[in-house]
mmCIF file of the N, C-alpha and C atoms, coordinates in Angstrom:
data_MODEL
# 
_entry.id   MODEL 
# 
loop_
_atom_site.group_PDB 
_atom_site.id 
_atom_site.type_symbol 
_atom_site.label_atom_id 
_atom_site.label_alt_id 
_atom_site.label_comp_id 
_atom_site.label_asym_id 
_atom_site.label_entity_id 
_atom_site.label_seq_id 
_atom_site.pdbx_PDB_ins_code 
_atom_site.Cartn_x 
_atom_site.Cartn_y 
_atom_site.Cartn_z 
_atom_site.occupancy 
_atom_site.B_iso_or_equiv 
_atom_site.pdbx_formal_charge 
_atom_site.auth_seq_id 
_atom_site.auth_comp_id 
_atom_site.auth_asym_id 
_atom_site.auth_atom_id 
_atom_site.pdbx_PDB_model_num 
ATOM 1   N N  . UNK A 1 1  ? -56.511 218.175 -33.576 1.00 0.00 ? 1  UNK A N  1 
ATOM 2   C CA . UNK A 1 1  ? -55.775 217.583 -32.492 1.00 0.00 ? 1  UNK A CA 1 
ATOM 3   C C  . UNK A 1 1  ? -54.275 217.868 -32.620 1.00 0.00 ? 1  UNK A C  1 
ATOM 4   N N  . UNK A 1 2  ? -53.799 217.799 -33.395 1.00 0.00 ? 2  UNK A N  1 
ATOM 5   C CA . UNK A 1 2  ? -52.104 217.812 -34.148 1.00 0.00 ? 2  UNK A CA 1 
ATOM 6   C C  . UNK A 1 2  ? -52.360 219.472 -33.731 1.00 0.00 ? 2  UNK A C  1 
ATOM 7   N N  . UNK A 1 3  ? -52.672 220.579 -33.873 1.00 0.00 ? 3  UNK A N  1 
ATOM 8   C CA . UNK A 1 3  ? -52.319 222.113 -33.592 1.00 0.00 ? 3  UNK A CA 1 
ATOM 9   C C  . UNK A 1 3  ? -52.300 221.969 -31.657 1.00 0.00 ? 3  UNK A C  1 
ATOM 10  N N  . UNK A 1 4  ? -53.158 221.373 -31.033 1.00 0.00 ? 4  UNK A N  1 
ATOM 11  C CA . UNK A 1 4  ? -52.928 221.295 -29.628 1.00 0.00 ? 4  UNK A CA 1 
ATOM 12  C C  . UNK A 1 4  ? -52.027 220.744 -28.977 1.00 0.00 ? 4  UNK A C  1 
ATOM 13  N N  . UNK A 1 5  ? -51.337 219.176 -29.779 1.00 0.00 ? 5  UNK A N  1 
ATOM 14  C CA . UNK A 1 5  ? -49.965 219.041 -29.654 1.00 0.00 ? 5  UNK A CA 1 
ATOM 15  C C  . UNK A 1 5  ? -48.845 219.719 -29.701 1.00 0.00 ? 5  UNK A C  1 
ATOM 16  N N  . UNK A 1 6  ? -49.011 220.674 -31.156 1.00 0.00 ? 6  UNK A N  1 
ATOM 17  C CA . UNK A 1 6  ? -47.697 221.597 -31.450 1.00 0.00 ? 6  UNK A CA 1 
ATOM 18  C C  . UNK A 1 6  ? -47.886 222.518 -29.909 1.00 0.00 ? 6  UNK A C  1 
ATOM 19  N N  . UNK A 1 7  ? -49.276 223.036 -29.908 1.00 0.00 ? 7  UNK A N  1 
ATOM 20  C CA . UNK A 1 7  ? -48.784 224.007 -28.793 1.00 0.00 ? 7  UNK A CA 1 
ATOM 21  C C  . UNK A 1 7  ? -48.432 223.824 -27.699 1.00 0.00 ? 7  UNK A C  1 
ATOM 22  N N  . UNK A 1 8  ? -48.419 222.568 -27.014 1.00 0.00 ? 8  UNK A N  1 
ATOM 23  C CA . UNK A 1 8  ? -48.273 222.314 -26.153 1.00 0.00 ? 8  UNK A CA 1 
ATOM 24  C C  . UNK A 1 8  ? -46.905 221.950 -26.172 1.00 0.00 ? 8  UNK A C  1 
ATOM 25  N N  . UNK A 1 9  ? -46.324 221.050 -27.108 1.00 0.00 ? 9  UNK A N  1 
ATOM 26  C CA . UNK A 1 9  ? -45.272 221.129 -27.086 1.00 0.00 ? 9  UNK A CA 1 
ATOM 27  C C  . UNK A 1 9  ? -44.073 222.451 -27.293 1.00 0.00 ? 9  UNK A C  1 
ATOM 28  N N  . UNK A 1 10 ? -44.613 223.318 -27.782 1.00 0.00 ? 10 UNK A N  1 
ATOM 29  C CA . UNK A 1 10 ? -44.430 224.754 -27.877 1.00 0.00 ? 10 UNK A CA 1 
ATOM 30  C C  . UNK A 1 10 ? -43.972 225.223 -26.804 1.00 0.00 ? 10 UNK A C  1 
ATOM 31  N N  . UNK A 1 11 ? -44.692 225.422 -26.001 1.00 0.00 ? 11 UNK A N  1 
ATOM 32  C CA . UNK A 1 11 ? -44.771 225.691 -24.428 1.00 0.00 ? 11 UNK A CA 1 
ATOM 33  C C  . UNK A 1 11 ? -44.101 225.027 -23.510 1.00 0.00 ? 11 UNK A C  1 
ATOM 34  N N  . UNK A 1 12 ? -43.494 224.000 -24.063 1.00 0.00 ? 12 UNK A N  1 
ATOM 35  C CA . UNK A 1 12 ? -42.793 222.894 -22.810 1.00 0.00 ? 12 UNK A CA 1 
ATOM 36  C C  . UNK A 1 12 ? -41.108 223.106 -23.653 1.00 0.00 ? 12 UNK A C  1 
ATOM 37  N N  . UNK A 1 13 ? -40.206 223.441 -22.335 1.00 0.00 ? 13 UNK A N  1 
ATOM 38  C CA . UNK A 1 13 ? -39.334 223.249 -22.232 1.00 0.00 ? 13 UNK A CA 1 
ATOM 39  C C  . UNK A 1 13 ? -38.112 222.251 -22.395 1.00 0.00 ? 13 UNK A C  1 
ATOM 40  N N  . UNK A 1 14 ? -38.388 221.400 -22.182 1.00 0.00 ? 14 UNK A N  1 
ATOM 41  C CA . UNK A 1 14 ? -38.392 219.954 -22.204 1.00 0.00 ? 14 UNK A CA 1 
ATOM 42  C C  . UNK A 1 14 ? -38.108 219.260 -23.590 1.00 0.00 ? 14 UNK A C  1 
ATOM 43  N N  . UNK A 1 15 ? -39.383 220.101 -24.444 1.00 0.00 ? 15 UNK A N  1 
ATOM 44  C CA . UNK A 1 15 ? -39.584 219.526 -25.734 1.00 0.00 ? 15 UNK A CA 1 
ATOM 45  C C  . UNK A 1 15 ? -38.347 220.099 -26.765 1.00 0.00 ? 15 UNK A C  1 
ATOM 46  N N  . UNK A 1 16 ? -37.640 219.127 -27.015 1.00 0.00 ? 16 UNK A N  1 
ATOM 47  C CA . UNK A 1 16 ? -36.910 219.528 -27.952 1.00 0.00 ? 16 UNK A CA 1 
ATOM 48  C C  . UNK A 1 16 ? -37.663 220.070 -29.471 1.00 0.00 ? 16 UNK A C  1 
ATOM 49  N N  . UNK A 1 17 ? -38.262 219.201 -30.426 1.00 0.00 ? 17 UNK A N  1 
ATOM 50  C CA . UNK A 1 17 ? -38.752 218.751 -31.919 1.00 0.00 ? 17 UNK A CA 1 
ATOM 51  C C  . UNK A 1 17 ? -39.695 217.862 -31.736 1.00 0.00 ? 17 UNK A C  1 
ATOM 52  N N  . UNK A 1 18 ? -40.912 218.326 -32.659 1.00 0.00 ? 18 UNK A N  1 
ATOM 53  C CA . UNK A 1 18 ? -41.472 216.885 -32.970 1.00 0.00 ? 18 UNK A CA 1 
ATOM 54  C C  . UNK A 1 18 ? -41.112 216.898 -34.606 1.00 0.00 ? 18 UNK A C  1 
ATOM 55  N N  . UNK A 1 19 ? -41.690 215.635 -34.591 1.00 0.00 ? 19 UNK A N  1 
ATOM 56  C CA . UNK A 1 19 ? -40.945 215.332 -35.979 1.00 0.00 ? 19 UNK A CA 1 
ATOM 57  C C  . UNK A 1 19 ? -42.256 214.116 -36.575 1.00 0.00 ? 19 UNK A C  1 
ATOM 58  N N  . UNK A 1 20 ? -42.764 215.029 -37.496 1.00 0.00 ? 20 UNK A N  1 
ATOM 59  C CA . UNK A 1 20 ? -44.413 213.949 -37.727 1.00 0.00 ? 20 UNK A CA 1 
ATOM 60  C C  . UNK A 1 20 ? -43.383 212.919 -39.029 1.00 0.00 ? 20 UNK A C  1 
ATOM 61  N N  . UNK A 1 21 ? -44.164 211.444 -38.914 1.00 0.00 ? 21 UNK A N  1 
ATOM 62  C CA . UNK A 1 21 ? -43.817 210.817 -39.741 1.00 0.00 ? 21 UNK A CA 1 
ATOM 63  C C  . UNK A 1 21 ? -45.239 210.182 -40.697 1.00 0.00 ? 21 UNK A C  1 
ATOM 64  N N  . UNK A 1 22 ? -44.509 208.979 -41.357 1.00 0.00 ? 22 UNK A N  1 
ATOM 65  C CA . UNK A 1 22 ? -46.230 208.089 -41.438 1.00 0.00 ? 22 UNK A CA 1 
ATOM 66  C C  . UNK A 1 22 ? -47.326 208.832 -42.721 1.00 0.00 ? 22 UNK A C  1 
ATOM 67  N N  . UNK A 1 23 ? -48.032 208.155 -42.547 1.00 0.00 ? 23 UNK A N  1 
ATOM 68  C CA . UNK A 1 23 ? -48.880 208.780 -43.889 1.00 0.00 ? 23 UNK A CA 1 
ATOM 69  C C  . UNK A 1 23 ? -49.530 210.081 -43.994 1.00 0.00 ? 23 UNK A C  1 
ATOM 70  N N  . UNK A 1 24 ? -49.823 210.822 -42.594 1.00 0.00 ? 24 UNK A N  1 
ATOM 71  C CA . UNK A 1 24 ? -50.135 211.887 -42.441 1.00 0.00 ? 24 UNK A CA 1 
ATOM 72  C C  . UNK A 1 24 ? -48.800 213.161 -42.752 1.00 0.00 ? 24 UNK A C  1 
ATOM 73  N N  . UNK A 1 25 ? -47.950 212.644 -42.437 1.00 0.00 ? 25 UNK A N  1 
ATOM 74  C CA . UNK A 1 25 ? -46.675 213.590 -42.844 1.00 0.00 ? 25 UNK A CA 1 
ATOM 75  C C  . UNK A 1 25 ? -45.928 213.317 -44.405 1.00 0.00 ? 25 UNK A C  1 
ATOM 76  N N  . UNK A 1 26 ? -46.600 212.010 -44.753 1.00 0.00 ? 26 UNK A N  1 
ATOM 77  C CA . UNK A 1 26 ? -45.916 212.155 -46.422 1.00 0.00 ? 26 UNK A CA 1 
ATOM 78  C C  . UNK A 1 26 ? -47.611 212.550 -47.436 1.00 0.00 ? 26 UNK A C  1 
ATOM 79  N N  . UNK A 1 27 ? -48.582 212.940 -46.515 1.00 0.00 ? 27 UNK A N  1 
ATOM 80  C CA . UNK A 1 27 ? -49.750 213.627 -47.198 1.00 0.00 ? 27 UNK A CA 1 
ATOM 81  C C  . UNK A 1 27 ? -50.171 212.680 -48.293 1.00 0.00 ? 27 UNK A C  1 
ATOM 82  N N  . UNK A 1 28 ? -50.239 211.722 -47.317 1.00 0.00 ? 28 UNK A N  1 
ATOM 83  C CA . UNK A 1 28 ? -50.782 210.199 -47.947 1.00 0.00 ? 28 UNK A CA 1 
ATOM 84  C C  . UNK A 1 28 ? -52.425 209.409 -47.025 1.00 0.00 ? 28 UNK A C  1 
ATOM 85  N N  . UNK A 1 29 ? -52.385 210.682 -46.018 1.00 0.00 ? 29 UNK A N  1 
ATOM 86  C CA . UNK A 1 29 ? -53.946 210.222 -45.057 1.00 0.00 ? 29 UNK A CA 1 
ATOM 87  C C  . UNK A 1 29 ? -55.305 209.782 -45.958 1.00 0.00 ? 29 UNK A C  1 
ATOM 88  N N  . UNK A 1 30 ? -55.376 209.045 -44.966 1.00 0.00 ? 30 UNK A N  1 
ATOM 89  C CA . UNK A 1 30 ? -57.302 208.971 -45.619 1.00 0.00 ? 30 UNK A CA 1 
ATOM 90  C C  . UNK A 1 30 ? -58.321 209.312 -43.960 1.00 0.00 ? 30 UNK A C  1 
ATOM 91  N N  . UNK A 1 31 ? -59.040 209.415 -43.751 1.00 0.00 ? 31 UNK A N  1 
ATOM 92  C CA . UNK A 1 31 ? -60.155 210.230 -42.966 1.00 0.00 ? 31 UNK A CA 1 
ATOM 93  C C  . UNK A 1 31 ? -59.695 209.568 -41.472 1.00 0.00 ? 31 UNK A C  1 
ATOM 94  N N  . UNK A 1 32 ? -59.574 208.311 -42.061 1.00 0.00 ? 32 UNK A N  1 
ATOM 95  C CA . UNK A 1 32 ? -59.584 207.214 -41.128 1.00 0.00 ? 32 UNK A CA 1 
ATOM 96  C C  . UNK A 1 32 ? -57.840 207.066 -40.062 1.00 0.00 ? 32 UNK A C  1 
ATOM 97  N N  . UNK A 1 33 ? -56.746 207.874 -40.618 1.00 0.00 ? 33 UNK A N  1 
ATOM 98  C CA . UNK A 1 33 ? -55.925 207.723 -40.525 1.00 0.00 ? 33 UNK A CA 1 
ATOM 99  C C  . UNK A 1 33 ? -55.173 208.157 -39.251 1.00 0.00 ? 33 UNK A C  1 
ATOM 100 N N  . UNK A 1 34 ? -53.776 208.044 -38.232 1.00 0.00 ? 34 UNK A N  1 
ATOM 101 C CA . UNK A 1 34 ? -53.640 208.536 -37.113 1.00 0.00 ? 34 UNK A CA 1 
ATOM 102 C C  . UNK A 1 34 ? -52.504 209.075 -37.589 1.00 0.00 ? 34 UNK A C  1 
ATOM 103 N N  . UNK A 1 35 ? -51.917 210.207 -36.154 1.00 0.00 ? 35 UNK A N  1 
ATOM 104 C CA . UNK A 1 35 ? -50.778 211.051 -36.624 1.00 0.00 ? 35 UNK A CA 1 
ATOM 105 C C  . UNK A 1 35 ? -49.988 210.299 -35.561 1.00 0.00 ? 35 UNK A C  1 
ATOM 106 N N  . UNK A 1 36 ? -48.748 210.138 -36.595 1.00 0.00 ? 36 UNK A N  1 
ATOM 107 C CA . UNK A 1 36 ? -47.450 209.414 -35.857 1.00 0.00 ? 36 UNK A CA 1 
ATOM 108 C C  . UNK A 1 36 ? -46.465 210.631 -35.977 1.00 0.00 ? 36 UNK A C  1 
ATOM 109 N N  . UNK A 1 37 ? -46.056 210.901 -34.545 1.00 0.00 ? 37 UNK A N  1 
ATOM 110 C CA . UNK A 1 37 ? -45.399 211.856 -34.069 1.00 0.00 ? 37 UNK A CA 1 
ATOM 111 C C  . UNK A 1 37 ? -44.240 211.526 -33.224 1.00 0.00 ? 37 UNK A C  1 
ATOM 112 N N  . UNK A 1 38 ? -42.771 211.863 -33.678 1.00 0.00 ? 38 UNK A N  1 
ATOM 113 C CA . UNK A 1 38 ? -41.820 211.726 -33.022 1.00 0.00 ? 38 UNK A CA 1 
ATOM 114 C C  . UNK A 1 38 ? -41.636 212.909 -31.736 1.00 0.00 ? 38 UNK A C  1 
ATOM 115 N N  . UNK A 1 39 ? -41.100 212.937 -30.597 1.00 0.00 ? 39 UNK A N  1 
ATOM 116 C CA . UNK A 1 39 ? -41.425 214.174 -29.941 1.00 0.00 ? 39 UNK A CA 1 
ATOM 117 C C  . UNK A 1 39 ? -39.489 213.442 -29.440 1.00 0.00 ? 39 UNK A C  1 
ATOM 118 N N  . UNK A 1 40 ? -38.720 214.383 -29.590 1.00 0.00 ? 40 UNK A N  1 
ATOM 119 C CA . UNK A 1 40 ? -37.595 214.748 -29.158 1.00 0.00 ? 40 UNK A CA 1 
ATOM 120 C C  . UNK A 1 40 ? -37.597 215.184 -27.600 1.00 0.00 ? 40 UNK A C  1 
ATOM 121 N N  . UNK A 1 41 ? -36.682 214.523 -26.584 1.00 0.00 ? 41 UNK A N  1 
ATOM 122 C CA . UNK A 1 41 ? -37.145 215.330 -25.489 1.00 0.00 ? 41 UNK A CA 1 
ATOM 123 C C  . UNK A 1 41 ? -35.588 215.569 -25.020 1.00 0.00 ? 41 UNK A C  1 
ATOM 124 N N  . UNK A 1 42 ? -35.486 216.715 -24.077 1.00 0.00 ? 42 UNK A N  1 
ATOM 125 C CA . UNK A 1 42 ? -33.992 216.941 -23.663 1.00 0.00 ? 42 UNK A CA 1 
ATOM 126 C C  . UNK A 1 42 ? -33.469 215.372 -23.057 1.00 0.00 ? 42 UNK A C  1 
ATOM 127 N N  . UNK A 1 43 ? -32.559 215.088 -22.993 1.00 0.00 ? 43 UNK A N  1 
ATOM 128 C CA . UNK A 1 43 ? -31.690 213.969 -22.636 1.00 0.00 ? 43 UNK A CA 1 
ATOM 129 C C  . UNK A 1 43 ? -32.068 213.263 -21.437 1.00 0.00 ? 43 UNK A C  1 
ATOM 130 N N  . UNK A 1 44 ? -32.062 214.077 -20.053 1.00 0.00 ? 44 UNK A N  1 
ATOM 131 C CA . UNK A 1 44 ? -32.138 213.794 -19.038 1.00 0.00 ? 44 UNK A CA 1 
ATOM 132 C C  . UNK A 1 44 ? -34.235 213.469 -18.922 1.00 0.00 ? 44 UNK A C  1 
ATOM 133 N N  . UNK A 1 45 ? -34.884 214.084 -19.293 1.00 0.00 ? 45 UNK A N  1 
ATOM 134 C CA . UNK A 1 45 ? -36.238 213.761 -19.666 1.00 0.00 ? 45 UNK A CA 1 
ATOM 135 C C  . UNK A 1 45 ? -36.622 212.117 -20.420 1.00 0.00 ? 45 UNK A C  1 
ATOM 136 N N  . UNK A 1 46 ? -35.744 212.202 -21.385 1.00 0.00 ? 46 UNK A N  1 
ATOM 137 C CA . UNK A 1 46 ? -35.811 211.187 -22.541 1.00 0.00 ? 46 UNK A CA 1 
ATOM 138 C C  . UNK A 1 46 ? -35.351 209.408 -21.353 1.00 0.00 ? 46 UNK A C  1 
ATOM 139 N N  . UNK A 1 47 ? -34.079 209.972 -20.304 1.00 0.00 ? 47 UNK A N  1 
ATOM 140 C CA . UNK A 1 47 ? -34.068 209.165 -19.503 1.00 0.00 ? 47 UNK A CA 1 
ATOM 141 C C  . UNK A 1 47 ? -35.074 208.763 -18.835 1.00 0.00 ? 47 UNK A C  1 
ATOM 142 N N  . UNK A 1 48 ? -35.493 209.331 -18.386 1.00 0.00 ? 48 UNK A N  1 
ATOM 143 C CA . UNK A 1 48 ? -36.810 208.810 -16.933 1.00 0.00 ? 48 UNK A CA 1 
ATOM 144 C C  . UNK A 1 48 ? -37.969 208.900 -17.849 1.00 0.00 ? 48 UNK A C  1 
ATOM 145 N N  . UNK A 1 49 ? -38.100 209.004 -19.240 1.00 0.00 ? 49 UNK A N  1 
ATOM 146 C CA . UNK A 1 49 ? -39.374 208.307 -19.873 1.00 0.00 ? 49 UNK A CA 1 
ATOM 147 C C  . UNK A 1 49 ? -39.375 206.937 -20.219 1.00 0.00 ? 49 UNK A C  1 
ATOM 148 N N  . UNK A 1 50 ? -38.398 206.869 -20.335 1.00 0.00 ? 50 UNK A N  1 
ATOM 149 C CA . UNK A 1 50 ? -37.806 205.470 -21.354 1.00 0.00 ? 50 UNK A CA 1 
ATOM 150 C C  . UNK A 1 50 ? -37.914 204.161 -20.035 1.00 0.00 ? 50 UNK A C  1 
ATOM 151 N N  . UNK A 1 51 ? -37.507 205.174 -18.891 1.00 0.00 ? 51 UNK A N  1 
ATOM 152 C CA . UNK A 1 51 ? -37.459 204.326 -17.363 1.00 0.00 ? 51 UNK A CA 1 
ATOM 153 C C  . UNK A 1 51 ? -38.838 203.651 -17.055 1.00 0.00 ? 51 UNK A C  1 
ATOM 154 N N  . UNK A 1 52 ? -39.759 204.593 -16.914 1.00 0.00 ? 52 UNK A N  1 
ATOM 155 C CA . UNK A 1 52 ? -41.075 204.741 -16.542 1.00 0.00 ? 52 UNK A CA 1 
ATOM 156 C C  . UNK A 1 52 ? -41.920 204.125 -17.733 1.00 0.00 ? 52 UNK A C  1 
ATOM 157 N N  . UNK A 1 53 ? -41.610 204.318 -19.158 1.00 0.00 ? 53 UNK A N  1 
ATOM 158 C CA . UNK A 1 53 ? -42.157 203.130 -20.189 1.00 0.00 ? 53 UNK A CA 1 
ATOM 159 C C  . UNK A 1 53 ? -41.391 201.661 -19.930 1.00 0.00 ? 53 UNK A C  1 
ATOM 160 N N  . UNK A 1 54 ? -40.286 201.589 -19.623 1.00 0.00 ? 54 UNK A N  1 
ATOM 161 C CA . UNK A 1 54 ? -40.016 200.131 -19.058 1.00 0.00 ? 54 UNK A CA 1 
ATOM 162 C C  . UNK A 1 54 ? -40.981 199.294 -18.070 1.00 0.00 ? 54 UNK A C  1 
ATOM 163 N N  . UNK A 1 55 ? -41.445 200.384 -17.300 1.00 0.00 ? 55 UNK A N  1 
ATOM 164 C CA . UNK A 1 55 ? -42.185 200.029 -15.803 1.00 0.00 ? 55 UNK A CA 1 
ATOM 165 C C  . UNK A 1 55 ? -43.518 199.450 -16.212 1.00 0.00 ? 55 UNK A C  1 
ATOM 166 N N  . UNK A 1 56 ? -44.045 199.751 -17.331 1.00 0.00 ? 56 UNK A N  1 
ATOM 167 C CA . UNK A 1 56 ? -45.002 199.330 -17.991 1.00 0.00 ? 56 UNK A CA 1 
ATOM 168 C C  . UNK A 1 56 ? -45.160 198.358 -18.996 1.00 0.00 ? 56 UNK A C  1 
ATOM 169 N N  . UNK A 1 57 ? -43.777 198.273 -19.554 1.00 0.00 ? 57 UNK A N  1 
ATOM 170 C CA . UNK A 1 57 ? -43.924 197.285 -20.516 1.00 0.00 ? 57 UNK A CA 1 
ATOM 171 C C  . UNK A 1 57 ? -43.752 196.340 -18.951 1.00 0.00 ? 57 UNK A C  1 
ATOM 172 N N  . UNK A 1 58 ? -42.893 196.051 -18.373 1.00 0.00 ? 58 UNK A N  1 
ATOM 173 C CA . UNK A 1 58 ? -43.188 194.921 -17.041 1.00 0.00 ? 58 UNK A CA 1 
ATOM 174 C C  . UNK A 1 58 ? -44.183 194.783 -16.263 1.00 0.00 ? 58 UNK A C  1 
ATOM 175 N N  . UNK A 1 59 ? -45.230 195.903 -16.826 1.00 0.00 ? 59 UNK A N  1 
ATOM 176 C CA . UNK A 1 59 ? -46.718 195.087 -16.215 1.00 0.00 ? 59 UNK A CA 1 
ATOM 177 C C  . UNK A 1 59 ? -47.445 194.215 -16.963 1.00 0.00 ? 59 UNK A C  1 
ATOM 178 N N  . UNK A 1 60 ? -46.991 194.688 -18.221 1.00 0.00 ? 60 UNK A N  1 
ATOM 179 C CA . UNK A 1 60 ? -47.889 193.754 -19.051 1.00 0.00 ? 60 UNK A CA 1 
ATOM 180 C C  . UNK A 1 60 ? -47.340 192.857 -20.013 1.00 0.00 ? 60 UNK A C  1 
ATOM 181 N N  . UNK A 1 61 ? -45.966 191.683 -18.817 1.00 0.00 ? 61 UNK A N  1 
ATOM 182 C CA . UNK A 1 61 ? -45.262 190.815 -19.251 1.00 0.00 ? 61 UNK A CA 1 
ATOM 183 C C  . UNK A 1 61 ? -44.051 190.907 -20.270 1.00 0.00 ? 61 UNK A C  1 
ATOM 184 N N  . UNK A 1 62 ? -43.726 192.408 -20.887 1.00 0.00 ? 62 UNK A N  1 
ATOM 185 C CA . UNK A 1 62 ? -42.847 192.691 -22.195 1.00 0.00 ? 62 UNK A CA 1 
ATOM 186 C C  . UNK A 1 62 ? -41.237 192.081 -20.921 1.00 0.00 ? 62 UNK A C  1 
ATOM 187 N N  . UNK A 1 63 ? -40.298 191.114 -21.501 1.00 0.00 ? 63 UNK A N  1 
ATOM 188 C CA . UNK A 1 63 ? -39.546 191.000 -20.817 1.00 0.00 ? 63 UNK A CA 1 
ATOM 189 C C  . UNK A 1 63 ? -38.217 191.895 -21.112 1.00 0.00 ? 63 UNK A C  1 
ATOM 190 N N  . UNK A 1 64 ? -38.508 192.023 -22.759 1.00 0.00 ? 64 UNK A N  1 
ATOM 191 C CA . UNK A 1 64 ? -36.907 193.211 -23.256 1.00 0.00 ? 64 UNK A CA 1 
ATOM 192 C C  . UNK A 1 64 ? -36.395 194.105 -22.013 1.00 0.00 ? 64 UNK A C  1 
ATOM 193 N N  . UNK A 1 65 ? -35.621 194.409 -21.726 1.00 0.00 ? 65 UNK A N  1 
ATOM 194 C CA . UNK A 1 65 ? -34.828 195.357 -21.489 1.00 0.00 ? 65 UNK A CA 1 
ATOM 195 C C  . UNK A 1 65 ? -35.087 196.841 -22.400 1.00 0.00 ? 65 UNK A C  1 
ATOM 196 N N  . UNK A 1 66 ? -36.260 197.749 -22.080 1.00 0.00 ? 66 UNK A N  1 
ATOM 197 C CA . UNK A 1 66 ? -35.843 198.765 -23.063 1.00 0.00 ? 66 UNK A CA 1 
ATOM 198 C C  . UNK A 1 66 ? -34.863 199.536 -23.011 1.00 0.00 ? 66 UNK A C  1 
ATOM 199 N N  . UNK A 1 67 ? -34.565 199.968 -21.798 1.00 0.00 ? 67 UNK A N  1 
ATOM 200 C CA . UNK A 1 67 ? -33.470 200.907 -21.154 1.00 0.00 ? 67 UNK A CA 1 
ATOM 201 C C  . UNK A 1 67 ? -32.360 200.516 -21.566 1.00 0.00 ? 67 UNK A C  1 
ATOM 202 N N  . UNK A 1 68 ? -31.792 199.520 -21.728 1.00 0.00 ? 68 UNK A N  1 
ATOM 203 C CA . UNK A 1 68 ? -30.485 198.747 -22.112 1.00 0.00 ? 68 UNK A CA 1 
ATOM 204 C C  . UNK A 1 68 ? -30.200 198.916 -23.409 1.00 0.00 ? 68 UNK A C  1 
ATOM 205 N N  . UNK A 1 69 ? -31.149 198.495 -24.402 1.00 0.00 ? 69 UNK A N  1 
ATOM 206 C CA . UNK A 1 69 ? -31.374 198.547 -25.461 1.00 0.00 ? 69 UNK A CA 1 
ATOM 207 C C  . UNK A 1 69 ? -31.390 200.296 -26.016 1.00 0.00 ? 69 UNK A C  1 
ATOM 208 N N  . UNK A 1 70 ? -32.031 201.043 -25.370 1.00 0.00 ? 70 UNK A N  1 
ATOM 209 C CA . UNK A 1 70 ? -31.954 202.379 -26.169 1.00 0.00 ? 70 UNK A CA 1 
ATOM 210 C C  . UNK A 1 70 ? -30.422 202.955 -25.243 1.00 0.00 ? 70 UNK A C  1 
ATOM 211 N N  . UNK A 1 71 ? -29.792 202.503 -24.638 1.00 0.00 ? 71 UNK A N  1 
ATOM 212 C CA . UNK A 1 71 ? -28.317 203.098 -24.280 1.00 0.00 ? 71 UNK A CA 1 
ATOM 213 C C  . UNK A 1 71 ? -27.598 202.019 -25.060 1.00 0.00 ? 71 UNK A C  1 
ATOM 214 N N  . UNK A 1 72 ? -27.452 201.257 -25.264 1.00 0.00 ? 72 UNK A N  1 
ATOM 215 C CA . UNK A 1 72 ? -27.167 199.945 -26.567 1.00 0.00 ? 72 UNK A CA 1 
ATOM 216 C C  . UNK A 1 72 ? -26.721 201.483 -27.431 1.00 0.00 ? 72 UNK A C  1 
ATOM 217 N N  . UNK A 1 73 ? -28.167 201.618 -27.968 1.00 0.00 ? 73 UNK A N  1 
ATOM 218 C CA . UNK A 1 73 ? -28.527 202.019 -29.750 1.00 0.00 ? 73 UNK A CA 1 
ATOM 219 C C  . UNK A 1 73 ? -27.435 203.635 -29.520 1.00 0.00 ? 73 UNK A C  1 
ATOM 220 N N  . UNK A 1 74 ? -27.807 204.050 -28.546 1.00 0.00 ? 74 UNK A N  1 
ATOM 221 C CA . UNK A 1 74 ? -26.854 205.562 -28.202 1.00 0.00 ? 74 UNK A CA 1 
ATOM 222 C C  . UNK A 1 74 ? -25.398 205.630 -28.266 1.00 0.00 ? 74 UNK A C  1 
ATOM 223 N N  . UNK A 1 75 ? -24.991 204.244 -28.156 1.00 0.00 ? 75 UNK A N  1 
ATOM 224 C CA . UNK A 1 75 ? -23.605 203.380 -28.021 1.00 0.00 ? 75 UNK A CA 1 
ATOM 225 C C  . UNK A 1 75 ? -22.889 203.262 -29.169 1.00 0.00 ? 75 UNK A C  1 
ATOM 226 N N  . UNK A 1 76 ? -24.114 203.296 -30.247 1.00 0.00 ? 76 UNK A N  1 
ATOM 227 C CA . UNK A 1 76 ? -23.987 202.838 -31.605 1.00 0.00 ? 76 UNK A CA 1 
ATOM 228 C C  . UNK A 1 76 ? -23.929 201.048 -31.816 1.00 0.00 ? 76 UNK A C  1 
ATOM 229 N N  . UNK A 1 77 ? -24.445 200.452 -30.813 1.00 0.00 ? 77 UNK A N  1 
ATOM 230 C CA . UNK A 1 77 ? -24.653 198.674 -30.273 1.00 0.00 ? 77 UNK A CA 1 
ATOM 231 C C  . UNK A 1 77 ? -25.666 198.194 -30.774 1.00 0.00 ? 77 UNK A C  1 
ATOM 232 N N  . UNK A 1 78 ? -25.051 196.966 -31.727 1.00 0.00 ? 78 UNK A N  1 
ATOM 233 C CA . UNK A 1 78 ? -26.627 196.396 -32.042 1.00 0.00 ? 78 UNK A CA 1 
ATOM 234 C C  . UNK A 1 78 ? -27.539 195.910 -30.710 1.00 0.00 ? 78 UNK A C  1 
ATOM 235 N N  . UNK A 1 79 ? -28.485 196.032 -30.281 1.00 0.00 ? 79 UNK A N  1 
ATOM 236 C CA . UNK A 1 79 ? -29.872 196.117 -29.322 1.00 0.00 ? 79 UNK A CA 1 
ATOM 237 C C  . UNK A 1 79 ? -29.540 194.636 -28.174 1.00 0.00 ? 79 UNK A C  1 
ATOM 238 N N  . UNK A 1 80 ? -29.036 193.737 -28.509 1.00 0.00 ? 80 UNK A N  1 
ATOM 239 C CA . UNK A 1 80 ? -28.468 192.902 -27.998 1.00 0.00 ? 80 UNK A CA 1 
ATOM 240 C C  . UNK A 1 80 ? -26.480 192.560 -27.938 1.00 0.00 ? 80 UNK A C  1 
ATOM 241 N N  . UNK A 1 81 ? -26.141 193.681 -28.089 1.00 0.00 ? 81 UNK A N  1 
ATOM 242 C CA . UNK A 1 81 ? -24.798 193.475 -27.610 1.00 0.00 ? 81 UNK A CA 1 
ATOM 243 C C  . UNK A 1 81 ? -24.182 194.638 -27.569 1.00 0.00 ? 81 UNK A C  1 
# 
């Protein structure tokens, strides 16, 4: 599954880096284990994902502000100020 990611992300423009973390990337897996994958995306992309994952955390009651919070963190702002 992880080689169909790379390629795909390969192929997309968009995609800046992925960047695997987690037990599969410190070659600590067991059978049972999932791949945690950072995926870098150009700026203006990274915007209208972050938008459109907001839209979802507000369906299913999340009240945070994510959008605020990750231009906060870009700010160098702790997440609430």
């Amino acid at each position: 599954m992880l080689h169909r990611v790379i390629a795909r992300a390969e192929s997309d423009p968009e995609v800046l880096a992925l960047i695997p973390f987690g037990s599969q990337a410190r070659g600590e897996a067991a059978s049972a284990s999932d791949v945690d994958v950072c995926m870098v995306l150009e700026p203006d992309v990274a915007v209208r994902t972050a938008r459109a994952f907001e839209g979802f955390l507000g369906l299913i009651g999340e009240e945070d502000d994510l959008f605020e919070k990750l231009a906060a963190s870009r700010r160098g702002l702790p997440p609430d100020g």
